[in-house]
BAKERO-587012 format. One record per residue (C-alpha): residue in one letter; y, z, x. Coordinates in steps of 0.1 Angstrom, whole numbers, padded with zeros to 4 digits. Layout:
BAKERO-587012
<'A',<Y,Z,X>>
...
This chain:
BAKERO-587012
<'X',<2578,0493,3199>>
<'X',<2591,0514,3170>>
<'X',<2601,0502,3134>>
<'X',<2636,0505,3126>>
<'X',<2645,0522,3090>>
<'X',<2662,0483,3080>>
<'X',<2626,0465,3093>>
<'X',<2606,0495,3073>>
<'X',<2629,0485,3041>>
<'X',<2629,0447,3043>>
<'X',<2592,0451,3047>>
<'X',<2588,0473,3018>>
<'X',<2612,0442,2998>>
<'X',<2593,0415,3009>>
<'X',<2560,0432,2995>>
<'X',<2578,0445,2963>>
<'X',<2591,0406,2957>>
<'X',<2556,0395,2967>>
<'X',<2541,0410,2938>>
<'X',<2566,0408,2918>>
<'X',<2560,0368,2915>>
<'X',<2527,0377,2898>>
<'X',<2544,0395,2869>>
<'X',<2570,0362,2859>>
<'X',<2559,0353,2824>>
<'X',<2555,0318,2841>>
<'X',<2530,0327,2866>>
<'X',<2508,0350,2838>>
<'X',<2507,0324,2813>>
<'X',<2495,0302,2844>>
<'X',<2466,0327,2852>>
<'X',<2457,0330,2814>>
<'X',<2453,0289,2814>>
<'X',<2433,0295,2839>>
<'X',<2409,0312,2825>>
<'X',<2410,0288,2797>>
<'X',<2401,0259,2822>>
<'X',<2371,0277,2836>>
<'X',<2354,0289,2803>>
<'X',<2335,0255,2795>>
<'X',<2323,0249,2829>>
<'X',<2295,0265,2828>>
<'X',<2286,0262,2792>>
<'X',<2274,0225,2800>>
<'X',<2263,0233,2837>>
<'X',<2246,0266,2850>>
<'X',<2238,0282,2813>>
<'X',<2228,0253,2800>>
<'X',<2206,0248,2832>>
<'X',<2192,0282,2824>>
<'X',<2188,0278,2789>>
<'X',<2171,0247,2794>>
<'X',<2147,0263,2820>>
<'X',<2137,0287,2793>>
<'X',<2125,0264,2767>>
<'X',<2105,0249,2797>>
<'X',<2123,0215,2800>>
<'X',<2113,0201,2831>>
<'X',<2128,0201,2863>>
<'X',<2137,0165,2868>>
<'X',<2153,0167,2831>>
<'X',<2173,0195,2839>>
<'X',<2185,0177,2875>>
<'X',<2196,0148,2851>>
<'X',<2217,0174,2832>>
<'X',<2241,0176,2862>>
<'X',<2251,0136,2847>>
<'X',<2263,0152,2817>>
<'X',<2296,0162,2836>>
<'X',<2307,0127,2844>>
<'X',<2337,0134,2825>>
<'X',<2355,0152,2849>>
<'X',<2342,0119,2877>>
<'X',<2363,0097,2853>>
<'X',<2391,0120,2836>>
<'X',<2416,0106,2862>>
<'X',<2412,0067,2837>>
<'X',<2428,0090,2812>>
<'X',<2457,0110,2828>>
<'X',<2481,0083,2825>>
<'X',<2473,0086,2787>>
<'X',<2484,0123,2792>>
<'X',<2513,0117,2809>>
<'X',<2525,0093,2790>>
<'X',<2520,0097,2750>>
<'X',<2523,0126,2729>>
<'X',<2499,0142,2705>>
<'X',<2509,0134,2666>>
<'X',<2526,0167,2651>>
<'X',<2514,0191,2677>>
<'X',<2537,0176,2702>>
<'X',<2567,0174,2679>>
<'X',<2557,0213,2671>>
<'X',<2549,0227,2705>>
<'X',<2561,0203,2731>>
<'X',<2544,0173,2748>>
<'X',<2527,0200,2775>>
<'X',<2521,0225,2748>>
<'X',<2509,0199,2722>>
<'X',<2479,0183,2742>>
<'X',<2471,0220,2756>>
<'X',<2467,0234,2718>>
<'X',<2451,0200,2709>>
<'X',<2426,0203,2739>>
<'X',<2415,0239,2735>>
<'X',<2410,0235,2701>>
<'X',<2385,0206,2705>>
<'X',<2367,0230,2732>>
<'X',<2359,0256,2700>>
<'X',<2347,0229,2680>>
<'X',<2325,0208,2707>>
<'X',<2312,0240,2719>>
<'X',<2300,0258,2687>>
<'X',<2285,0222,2679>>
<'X',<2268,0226,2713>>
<'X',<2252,0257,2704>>
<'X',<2239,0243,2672>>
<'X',<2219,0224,2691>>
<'X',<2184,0227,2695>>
<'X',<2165,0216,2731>>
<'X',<2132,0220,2713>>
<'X',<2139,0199,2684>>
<'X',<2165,0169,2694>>
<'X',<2173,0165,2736>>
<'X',<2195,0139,2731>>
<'X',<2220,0158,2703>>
<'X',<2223,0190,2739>>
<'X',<2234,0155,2757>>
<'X',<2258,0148,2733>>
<'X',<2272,0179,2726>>
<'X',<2274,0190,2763>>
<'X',<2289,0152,2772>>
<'X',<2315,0163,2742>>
<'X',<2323,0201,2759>>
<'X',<2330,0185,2793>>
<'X',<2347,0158,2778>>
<'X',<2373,0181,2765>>
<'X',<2369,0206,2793>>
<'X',<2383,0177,2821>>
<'X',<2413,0169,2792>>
<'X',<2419,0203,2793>>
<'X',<2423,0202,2833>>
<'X',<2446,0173,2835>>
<'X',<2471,0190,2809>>
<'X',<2471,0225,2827>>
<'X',<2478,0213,2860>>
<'X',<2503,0190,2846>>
<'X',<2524,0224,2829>>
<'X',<2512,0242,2865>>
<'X',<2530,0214,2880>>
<'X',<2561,0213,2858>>
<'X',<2563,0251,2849>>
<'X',<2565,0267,2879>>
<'X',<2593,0267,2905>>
<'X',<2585,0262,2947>>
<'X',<2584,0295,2952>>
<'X',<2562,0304,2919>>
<'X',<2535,0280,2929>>
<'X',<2512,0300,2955>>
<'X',<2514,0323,2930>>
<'X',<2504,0305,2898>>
<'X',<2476,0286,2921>>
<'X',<2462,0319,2936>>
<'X',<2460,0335,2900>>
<'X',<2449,0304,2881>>
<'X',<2422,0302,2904>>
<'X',<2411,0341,2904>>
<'X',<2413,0336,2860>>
<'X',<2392,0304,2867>>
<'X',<2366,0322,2881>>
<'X',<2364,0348,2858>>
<'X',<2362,0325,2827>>
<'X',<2332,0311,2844>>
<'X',<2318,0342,2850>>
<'X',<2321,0349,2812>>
<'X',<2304,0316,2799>>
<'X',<2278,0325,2829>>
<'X',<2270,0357,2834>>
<'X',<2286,0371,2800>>
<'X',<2270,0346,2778>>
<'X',<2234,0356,2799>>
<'X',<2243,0397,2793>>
<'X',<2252,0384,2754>>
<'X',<2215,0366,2750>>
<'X',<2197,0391,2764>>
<'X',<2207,0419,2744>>
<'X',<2206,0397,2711>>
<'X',<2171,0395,2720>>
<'X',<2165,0429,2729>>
<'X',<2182,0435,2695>>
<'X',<2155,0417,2678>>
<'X',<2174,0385,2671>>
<'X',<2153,0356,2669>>
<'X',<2149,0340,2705>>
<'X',<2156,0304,2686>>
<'X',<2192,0320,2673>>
<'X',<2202,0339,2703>>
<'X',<2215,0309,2721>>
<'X',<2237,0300,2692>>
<'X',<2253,0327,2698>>
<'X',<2263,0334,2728>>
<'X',<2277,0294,2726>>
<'X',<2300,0306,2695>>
<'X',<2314,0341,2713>>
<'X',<2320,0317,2740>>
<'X',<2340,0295,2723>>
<'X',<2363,0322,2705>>
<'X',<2368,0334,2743>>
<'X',<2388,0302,2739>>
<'X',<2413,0321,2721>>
<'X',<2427,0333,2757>>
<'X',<2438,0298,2760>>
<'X',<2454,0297,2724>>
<'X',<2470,0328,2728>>
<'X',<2485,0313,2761>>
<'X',<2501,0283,2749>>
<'X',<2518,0298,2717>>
<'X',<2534,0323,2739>>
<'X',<2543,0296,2767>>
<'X',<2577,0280,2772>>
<'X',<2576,0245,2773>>
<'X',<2583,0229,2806>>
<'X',<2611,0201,2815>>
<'X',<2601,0170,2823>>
<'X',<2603,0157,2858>>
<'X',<2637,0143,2865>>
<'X',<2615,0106,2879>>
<'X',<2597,0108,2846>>
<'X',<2586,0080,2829>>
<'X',<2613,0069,2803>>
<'X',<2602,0081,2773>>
<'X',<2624,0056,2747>>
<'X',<2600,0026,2763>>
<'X',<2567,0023,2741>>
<'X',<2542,0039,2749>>
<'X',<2518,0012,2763>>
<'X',<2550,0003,2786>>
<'X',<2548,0042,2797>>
<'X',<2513,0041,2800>>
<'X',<2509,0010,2828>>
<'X',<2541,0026,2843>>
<'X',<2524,0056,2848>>
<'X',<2494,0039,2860>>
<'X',<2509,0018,2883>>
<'X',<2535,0042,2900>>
<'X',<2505,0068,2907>>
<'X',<2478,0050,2919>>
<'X',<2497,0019,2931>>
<'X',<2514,0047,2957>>
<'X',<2485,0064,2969>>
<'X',<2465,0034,2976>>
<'X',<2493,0024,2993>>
<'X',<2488,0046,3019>>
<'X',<2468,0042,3054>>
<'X',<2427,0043,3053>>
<'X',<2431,0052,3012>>
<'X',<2396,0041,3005>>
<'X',<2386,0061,3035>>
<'X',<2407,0091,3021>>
<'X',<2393,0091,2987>>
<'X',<2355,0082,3000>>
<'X',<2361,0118,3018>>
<'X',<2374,0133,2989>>
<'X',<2339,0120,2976>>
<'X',<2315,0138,3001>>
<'X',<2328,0172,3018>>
<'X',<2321,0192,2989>>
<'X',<2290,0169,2981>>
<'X',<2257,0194,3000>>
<'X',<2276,0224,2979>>
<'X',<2276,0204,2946>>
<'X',<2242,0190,2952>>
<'X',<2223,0226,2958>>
<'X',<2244,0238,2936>>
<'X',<2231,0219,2901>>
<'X',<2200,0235,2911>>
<'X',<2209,0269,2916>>
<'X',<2199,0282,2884>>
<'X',<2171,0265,2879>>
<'X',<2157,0273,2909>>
<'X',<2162,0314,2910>>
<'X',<2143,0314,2872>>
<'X',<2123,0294,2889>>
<'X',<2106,0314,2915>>
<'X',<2105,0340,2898>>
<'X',<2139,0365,2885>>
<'X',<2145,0371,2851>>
<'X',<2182,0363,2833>>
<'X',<2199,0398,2836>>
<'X',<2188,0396,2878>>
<'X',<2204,0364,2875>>
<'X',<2237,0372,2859>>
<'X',<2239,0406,2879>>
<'X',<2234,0390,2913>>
<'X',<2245,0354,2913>>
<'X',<2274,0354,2885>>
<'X',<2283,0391,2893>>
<'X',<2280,0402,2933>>
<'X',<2287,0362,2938>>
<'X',<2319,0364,2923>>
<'X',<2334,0389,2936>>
<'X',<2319,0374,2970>>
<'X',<2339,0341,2958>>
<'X',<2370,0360,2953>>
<'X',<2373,0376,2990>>
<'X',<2359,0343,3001>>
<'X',<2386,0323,2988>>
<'X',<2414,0351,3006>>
<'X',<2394,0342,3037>>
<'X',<2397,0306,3035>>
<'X',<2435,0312,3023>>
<'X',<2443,0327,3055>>
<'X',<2422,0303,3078>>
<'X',<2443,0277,3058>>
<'X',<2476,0293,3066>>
<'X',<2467,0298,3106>>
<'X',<2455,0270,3112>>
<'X',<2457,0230,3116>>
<'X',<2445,0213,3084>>
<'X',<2418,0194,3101>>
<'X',<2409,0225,3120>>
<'X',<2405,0240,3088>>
<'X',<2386,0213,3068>>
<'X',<2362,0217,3096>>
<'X',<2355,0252,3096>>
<'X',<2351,0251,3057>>
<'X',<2326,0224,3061>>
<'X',<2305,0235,3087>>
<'X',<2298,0269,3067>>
<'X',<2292,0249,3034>>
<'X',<2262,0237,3051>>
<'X',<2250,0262,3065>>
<'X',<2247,0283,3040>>
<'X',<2225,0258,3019>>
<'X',<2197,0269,3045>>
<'X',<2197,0303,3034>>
<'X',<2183,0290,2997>>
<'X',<2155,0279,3019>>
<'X',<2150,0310,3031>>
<'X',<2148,0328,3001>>
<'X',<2127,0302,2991>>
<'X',<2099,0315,3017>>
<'X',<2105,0356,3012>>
<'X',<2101,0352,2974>>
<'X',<2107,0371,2943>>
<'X',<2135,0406,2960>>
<'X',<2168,0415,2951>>
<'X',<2180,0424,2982>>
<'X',<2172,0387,2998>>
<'X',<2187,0369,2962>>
<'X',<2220,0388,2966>>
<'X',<2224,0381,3006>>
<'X',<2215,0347,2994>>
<'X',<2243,0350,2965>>
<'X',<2270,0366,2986>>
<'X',<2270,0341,3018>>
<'X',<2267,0313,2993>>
<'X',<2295,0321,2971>>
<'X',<2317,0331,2999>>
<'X',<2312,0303,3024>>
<'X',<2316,0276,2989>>
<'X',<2347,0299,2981>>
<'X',<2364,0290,3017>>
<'X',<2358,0253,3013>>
<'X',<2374,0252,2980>>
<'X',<2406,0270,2991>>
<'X',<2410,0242,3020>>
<'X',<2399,0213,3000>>
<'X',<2422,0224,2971>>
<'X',<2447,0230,3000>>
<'X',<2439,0196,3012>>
<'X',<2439,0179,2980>>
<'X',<2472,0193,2967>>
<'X',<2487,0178,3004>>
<'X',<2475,0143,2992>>
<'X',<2501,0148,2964>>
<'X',<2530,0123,2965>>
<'X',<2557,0119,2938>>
<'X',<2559,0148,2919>>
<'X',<2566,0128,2887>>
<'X',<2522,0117,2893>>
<'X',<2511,0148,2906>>
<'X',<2489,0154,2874>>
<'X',<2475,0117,2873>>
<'X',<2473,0119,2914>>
<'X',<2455,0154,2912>>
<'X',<2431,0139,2884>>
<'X',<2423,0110,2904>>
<'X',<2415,0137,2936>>
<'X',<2394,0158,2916>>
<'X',<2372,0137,2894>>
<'X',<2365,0118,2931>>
<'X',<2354,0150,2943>>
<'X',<2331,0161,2908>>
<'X',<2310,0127,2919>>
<'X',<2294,0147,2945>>
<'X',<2281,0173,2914>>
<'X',<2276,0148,2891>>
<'X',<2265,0112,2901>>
<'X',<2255,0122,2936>>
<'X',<2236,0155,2926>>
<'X',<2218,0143,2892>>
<'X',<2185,0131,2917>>
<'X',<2184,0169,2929>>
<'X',<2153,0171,2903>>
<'X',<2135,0148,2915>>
<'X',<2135,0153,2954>>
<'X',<2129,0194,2943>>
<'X',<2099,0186,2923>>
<'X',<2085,0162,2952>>
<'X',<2095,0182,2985>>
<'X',<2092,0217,2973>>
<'X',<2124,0244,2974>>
<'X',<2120,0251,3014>>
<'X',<2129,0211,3023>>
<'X',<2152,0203,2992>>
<'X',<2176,0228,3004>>
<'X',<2174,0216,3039>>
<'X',<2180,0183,3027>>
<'X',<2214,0198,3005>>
<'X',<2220,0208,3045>>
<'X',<2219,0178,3062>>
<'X',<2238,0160,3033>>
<'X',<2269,0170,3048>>
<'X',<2268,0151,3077>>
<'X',<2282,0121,3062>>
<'X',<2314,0141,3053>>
<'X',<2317,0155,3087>>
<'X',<2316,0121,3101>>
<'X',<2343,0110,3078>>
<'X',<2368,0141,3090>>
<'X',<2361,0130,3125>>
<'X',<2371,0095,3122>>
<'X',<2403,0105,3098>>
<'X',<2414,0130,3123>>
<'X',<2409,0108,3154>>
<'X',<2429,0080,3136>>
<'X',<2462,0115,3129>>
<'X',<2456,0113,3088>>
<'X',<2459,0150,3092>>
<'X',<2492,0146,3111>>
<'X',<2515,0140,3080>>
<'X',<2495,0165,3057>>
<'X',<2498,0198,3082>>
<'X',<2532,0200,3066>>
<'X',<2531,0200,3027>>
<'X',<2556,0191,3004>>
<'X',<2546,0224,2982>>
<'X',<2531,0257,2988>>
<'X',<2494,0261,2999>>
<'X',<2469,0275,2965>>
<'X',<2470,0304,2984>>
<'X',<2502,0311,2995>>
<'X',<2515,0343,2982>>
């Protein structure tokens, strides 16, 4: 069947208003937040993994690391703090969104140039400390942008904002990761002293916080919710309101324990080889600039075309169809790790490795965040909800993942990452008995647009 001329034209419209979404002031300062949000990440995870690995602190130590990140299990005991109370002369300057967003990003540029002051040769305990402090402020950070996500953005700008905060996401990690690498080894290829070289590639990665800065000077503070908390109450009134309306609704619901106790696990065998990842390529063998090339380079742009993929499995079909497709690759992809174990020091088998990896963990993001943001109720606790659904779901890289060390150090790579393999199991069992009882039912039909939607 032919196109008629009007089709051709509302076509061409549709596409033209597609991308035209992306350009909204709204939606870019979104994207630049983004960014923002994933800069820290990997200052107190991978690199620091990798920067531990090089002044040969052992493996177990390093698997313990992953503990330093409990701050974004727990940031969902402080949301209602968020939501509720303003931040002294920043908030009365920039707004209550814009005030804790200035006041979180710049805490990030002090906790991490304190981070990279920091020694791992001279004083372990002060790398714990700063790290705790970077993630610390990292998860504060993540609370108030979805919060100004939440509140900013219109129905109809939301895919949008998502789909670009999550592409700017990725790319500040693959600054703090891969950049911060690149930075290091030219210092030392410079000549700079190998015990300076660290510090700073930690303090260019805390001006990249300037992005952020930049973001929410230029940014319009949001309106309030119209089922707000009232603000003339004081504000330990607004704070148990808060509380209470948030997670007094969701535990409301049917099977909630079971819900969150999912939450918990499905991305829980990706986190879990995942704290090891860096350690183990230096590991065996590949050097930092292999590293950043091939793992924080070809794997991103793997996780980027990955995370379309998963977009449009999300979008066709059922939820639960979904969640299960996403999980089944998540694990097997953890056995090609073991298989790279066994061929050894190439390129070629790293960046197969990286690529199937990156792009199987990109698709079960998309649904989970697709899945999480359905478990959203009342838009007036969507950040303190969100919080709650997200720092569930860092136990799995955290709590669950800090023994990854120790089983490594005992079993060898080959069996460890068959072991991140079969850890999934538990989550797949879960979806089973949620889907069997309909939780999926309700949730096939959001109340907002998918990440992904564009």
């Amino acid at each position: 069947m032919t196109a008629t001329p009007e089709a051709d034209a509302a076509t061409r419209r549709s596409f033209a208003e597609a991308l035209a979404v992306y350009l909204k002031p709204r939606v870019l300062i979104v994207l630049l937040l983004g960014f923002s949000s994933g800069l820290p990440l990997a200052l107190s995870g991978s690199t620091l993994a990798v920067w531990l690995t090089e002044s040969h602190i052992d493996l177990a130590t390093i698997g313990l690391f992953s503990l330093v990140g409990l701050p974004y299990t727990f940031k969902f005991l402080w949301a209602p703090l968020i939501d509720a109370l303003d931040i002294p002369v920043l908030s009365r300057l920039l707004g209550r969104r814009r005030g804790w967003l200035m006041f979180t990003q710049l805490l990030l540029f002090v906790t991490i140039v304190i981070l990279g002051f920091c020694d791992p040769l001279k004083s372990l305990p002060l790398i714990i400390v700063g790290a705790v402090l970077v993630a610390t402020a990292s998860a504060t950070q993540d609370i108030v942008v979805d919060a100004f996500r939440v509140e900013s953005l219109d129905t109809s700008e939301q895919g949008a904002g998502m789909a670009g905060y999550v592409a700017a996401y990725r790319i500040g990690m693959l600054a703090s990761g891969a950049g911060v690498l690149f930075l290091v080894a030219w210092l030392e290829y410079k000549g700079v002293p190998r015990a300076n070289v660290w510090m700073w590639g930690y303090i260019g990665a805390a001006f990249g916080m300037a992005i952020g800065i930049g973001a929410t000077l230029f940014a319009t503070e949001p309106d309030a919710p119209a089922t707000a908390v009232d603000r003339s109450h004081n504000p330990l009134q607004r704070l148990y309101e808060t509380a209470t309306g948030a997670f007094g609704e969701f535990l409301a619901r049917d099977a909630a324990i079971i819900v969150l106790l999912f939450v918990v696990l499905y991305k829980f065998c990706d986190a879990f080889a995942g704290a090891l990842t860096a350690a183990f390529v230096i590991d065996i063998g590949f050097d930092k600039a292999t590293y950043a090339a091939v793992v924080k380079g070809v794997g991103l742009a793997a996780a980027l075309i990955g995370g379309f993929a998963g977009g449009a499995i999300v979008r066709a079909l059922p939820l639960a169809t979904s969640l299960w497709i996403g999980g089944i690759v998540q694990m097997a992809s953890n056995l090609t790790f073991s298989w790279l174990a066994l061929v050894g020091v190439s390129v070629p088998a790293l960046t197969v490795t990286i690529i199937v990896e990156n792009f199987t963990g990109a698709i079960g993001t998309v649904i989970f965040v697709a899945y999480l943001s359905a478990l959203c109720g009342d838009r007036a606790h969507t950040a303190t909800q969100y919080a709650l659904l997200t720092a569930l779901a860092a136990v799995g890289r955290t709590t669950l993942a800090s023994g990854g060390g120790f089983i490594a150090e005992y079993s060898g790579w080959v069996t460890f990452f068959i072991i991140t393999a079969v850890a999934a199991i538990p989550s797949l069992a879960l979806l089973w008995w949620l889907q069997t009882r309909g939780h999926f039912a309700a949730l096939d039909k959001p109340k907002g647009p998918l990440p992904t939607d564009n």
